[in-house]
C-alpha atoms as a printed R data frame, in Angstrom:
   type eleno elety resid chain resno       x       y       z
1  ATOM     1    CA   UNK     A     1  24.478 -21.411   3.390
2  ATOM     2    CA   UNK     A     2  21.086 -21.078   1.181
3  ATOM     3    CA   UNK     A     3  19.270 -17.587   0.928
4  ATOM     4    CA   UNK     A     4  15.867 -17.460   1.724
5  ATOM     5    CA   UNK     A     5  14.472 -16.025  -2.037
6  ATOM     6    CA   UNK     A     6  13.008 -12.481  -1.582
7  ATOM     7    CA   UNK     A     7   9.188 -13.050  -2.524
8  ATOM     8    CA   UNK     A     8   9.265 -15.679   0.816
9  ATOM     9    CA   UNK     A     9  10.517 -13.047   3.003
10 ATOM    10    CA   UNK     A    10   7.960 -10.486   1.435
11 ATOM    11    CA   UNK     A    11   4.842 -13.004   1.672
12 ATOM    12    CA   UNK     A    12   6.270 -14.310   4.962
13 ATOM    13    CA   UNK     A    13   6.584 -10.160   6.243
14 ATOM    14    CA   UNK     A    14   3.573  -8.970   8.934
15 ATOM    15    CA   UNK     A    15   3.356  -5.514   7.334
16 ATOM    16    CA   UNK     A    16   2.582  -7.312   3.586
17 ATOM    17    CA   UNK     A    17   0.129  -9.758   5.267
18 ATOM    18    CA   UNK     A    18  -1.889  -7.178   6.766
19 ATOM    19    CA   UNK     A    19  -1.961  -5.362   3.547
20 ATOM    20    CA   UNK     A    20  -3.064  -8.360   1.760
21 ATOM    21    CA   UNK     A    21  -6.012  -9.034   4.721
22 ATOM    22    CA   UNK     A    22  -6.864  -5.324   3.876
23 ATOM    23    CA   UNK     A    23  -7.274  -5.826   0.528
24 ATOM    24    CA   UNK     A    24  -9.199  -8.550   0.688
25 ATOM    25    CA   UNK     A    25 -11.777  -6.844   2.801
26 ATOM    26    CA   UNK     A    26 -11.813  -3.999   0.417
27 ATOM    27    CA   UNK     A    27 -12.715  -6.565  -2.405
28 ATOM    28    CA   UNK     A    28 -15.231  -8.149  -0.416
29 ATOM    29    CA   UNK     A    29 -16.910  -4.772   0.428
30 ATOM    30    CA   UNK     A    30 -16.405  -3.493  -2.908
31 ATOM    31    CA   UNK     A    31 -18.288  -6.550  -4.683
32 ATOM    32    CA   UNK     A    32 -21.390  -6.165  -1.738
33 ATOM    33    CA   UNK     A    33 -22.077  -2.625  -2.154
34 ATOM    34    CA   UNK     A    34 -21.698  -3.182  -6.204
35 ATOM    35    CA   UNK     A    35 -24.135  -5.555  -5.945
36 ATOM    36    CA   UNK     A    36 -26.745  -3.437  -4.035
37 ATOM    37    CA   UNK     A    37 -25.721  -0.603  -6.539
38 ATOM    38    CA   UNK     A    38 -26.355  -3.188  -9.477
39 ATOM    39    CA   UNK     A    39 -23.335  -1.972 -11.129
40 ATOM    40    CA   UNK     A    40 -19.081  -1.480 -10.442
41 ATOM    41    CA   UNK     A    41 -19.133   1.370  -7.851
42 ATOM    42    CA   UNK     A    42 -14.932   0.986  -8.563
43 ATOM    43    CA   UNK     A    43 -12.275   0.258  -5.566
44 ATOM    44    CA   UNK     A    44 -11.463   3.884  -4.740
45 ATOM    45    CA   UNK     A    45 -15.526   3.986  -3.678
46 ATOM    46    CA   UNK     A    46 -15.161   0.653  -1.997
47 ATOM    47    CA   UNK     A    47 -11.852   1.818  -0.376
48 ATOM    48    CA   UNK     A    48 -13.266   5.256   1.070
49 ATOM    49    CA   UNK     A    49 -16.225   3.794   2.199
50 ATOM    50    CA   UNK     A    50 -14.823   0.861   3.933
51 ATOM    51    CA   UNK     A    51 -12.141   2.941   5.987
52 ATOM    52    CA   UNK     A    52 -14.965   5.195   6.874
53 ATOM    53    CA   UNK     A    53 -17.353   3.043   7.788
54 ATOM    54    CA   UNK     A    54 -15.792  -0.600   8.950
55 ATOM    55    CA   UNK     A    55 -11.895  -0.784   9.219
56 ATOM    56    CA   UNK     A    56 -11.877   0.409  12.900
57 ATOM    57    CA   UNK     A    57 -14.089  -2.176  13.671
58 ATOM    58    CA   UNK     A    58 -12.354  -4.668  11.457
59 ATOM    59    CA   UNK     A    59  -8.966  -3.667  12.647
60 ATOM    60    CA   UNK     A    60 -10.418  -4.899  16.446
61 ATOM    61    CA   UNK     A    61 -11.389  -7.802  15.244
62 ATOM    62    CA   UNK     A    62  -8.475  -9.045  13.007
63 ATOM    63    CA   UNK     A    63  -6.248  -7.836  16.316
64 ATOM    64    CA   UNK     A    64  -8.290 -10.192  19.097
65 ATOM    65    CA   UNK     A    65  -8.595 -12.797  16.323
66 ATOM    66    CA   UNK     A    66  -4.287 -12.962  15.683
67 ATOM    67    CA   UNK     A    67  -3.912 -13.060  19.351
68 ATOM    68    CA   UNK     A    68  -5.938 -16.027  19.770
69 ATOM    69    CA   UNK     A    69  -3.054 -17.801  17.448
């Protein structure tokens, strides 16, 4: 019988892909308000502002979008 290794059940897991969609968005916010701030406003800005601001919304989104799959 062959084990699956543990890194493909981790990258395979919901819960980690959802963190790793997260972060992504966090990056991507964090580099556009940087760049309006013309200079590193940091991740724990970026990650502060985002939840405030646009992770409901995003959250919506991401769920319509994975039931479409």
């Amino acid at each position: 019988m062959s084990e699956i290794a543990p890194d493909k059940i981790l990258t395979n897991s919901s819960l980690y892909q959802e963190f790793v969609a997260q972060r992504d968005e966090i990056l991507r916010h964090k580099w556009i308000k940087s760049e309006k701030a013309k200079h590193d406003i940091g991740f724990e800005a970026a990650l502060v502002d985002w939840m405030l601001n646009h992770r409901s919304e995003w959250k919506k989104e991401r769920s319509k979008k994975l039931q479409r799959t």
